[in-house]
C-alpha positions in Angstrom: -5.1 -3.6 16.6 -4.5 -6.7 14.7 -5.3 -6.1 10.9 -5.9 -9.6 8.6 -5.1 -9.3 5.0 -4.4 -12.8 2.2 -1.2 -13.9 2.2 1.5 -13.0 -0.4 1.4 -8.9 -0.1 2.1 -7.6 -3.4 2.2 -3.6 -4.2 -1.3 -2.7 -2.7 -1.5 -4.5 0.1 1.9 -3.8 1.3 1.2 0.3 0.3 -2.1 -0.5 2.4 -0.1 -1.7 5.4 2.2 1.2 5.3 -0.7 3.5 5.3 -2.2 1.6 8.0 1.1 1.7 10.2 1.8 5.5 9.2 -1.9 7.2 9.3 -4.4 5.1 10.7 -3.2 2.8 13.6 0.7 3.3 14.7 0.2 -0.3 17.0 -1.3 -1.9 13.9 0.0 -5.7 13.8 -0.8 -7.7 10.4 -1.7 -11.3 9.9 -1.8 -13.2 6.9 -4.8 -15.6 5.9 -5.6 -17.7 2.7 -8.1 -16.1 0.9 -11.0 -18.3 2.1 -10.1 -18.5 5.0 -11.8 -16.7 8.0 -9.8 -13.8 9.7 -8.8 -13.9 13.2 -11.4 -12.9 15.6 -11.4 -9.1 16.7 -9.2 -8.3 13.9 -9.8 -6.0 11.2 -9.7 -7.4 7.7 -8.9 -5.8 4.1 -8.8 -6.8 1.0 -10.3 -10.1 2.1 -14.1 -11.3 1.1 -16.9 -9.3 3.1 -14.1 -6.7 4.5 -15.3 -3.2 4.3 -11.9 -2.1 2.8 -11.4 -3.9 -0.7 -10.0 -2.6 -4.1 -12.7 -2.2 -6.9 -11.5 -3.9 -9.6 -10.9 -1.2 -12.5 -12.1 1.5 -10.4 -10.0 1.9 -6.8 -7.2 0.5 -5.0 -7.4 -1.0 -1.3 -5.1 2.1 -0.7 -7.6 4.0 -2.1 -10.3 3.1 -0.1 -8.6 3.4 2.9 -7.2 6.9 1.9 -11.5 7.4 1.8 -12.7 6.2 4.9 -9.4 7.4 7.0 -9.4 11.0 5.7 -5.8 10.9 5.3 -4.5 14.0 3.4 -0.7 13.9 3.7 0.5 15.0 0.3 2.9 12.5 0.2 0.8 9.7 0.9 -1.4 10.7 -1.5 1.0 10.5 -4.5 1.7 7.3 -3.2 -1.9 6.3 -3.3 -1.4 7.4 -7.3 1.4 5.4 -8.2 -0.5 2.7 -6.4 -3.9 3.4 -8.6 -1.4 4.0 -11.7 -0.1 0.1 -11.7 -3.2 -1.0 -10.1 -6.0 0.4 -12.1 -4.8 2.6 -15.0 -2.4 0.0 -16.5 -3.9 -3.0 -15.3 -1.1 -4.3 -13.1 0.6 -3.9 -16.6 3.7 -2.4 -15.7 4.5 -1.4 -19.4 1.7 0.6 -19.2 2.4 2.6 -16.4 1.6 6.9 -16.8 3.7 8.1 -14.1 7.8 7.4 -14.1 8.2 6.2 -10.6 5.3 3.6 -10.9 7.7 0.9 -12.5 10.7 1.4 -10.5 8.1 1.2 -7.2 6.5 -2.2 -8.4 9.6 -3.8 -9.3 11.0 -3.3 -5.9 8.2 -3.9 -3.9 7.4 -7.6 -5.6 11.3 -7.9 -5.1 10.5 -8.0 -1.5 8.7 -10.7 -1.7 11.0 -12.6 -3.7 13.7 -12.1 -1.1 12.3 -12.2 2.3 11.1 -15.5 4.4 7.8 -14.4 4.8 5.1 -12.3 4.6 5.5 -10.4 8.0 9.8 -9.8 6.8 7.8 -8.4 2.9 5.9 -6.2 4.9 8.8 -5.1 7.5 11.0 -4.2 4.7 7.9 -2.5 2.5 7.8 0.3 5.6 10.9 1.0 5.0 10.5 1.5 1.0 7.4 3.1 1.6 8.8 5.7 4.2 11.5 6.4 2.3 9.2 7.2 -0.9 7.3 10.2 1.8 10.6 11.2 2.7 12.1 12.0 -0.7 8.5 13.5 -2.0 8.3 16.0 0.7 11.7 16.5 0.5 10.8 17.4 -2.9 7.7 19.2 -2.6 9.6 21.3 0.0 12.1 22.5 -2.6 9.3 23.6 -5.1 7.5 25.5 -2.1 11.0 27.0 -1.4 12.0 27.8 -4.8 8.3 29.5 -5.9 
């Protein structure tokens, strides 16, 4: 399916598109629309005006909601979807005010992303890669506490 989000993914959005890819629609192809600007026809919008999938401001992430209506319960992905709430909601895209250690270092490289790639289809590319790596190393993790209790 082809999945419309605005332009200029930052940390949500691209978390969102990884979750999308990963949990919710493998084929999933993104384009990228101003934010008044209608989406594509047949596609499936988020975090755009009248989309069923938008962040609440103070209260839940795009991420979030799509954790919600997708069911997904990988315990990877779900930490994700913290340190996605953490810079999100908690500290108020404040990254000084982040609770959870990895939340700064995981901002910081995804809105590098956009500052080094030509567009937003290469930000998101390269955020799939940051974002599968992230699942790999907490399972990874999570299977050496299961193995060491």
């Amino acid at each position: 399916m082809l999945w419309a989000t605005r332009h200029e993914p930052h940390l949500d959005r691209c978390a969102s598109a990884w979750l999308i890819k990963r949990f919710i629609d493998p084929d999933a192809t993104f384009v990228f629309v101003g934010r008044d600007e209608a989406p594509p026809s047949g596609s499936i919008p988020f975090v755009l005006p009248g989309a069923d999938v938008n962040p609440v401001e103070g209260v839940s992430t795009s991420y979030d909601a799509l954790v919600a209506k997708h069911q997904v319960r990988d315990p990877a992905a779900l930490r994700i979807g913290e340190i996605i709430h953490d810079y999100e909601v908690d500290a108020g895209e404040d990254v000084a005010r982040t609770r959870l250690r990895e939340t700064a270092g995981v901002f910081r490289v995804v809105r590098g992303l956009a500052r080094v790639s030509k567009s937003d289809q290469e930000t998101v590319a390269r955020a799939l890669v940051v974002f599968d790596s992230l699942q790999a190393q907490l399972t990874s993790e999570a299977a050496q506490r299961d193995a060491s209790d």
